[in-house]
N, C-alpha and C positions, 0 to 999 in steps of 0.2 A: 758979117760977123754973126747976126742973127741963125742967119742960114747954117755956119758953123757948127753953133750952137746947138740947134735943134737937129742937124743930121749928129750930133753926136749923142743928143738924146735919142733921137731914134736910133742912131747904131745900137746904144745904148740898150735900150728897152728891145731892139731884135734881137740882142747877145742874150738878154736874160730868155727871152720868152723860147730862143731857141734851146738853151741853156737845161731850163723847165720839159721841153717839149724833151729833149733826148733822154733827162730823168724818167719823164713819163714812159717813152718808150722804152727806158730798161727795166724800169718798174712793170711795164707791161709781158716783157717778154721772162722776167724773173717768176712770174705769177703761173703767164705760160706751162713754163719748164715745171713748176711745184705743180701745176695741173697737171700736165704729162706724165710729173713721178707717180702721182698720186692713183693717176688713172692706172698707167703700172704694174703699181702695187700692189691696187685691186685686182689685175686682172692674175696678178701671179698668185695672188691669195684665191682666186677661187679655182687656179689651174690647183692650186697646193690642196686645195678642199674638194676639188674634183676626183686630183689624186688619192687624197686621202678615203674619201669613200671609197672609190675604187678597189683600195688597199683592203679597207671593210670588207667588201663584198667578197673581194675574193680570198680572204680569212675565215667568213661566214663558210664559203664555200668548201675550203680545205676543211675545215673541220667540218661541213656535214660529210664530204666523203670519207672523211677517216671516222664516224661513226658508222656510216654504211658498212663500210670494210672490217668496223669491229664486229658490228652484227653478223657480215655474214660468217665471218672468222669463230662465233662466238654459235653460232648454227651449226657449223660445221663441225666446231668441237665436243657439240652435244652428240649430233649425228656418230661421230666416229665414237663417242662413250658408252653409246647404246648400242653399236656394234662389238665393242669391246665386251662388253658385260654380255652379249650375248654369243658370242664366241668363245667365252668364258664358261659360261652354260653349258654348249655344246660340248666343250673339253671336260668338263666332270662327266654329263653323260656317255662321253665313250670310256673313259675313264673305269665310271660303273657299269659299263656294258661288260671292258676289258676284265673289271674283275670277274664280274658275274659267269661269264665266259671261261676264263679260267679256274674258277671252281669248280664249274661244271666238266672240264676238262679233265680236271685233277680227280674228282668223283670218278668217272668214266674208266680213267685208266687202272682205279684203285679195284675197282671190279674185275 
C-alpha cells in the first residue's frame, strides 16, 4: 500500500514536473519565434534603409544630371543668342550695304 502510495506520489510529481518541463519548452520555443521575428524585422528594416538610401542616392543623382543637362541646355541657349544677335548684325549690314548700293546705282544711272 505504502508502495502504492508513493508510486502515486511519484507518478504524481513526474506528471507535474513533466507538465512544467513542456510549458518551459513552449515558453522556450515562443521566445524563439519572437527572437526570429524580431531578428526579421531588423533585418528587413535595414534592407528597407538600404533601400531607402539607395533610393537617396539615386534621386541625389537624377537630379545632379538633370542640372547638368540644364546647364548645358542653358550654354547652349546663350551660345545660339549670341549667334542670333550676330547674324542679326550681319543682316542690317547688308541691308545698309544694299541701300548704300543702291543709291549709288540710282546716282549713276541719273547721270
Amino acid at each position: 500500500e505504502k508502495f502504492k502510495t508513493l508510486s502515486n506520489k511519484e507518478s504524481k510529481l513526474l506528471d507535474q514536473q513533466s507538465q512544467q518541463h513542456e510549458r518551459l519548452d513552449e515558453e522556450i520555443k515562443n521566445v524563439l519565434s519572437l527572437t526570429a521575428f524580431e531578428e526579421a524585422k531588423l533585418a528587413k528594416g535595414q534592407l528597407d534603409e538600404r533601400q531607402s538610401t539607395e533610393a537617396v542616392k539615386s534621386t541625389i543623382q537624377s537630379g545632379k544630371q538633370l542640372r547638368e543637362q540644364h546647364s548645358k541646355l542653358q550654354k547652349q541657349k546663350e551660345r545660339l543668342l549670341r549667334e542670333l544677335k550676330r547674324a542679326e548684325a550681319q543682316l542690317r549690314n547688308s541691308k545698309d550695304e544694299l541701300s548704300s548700293a543702291t543709291l549709288t546705282f540710282e546716282k549713276l544711272q541719273m547721270k
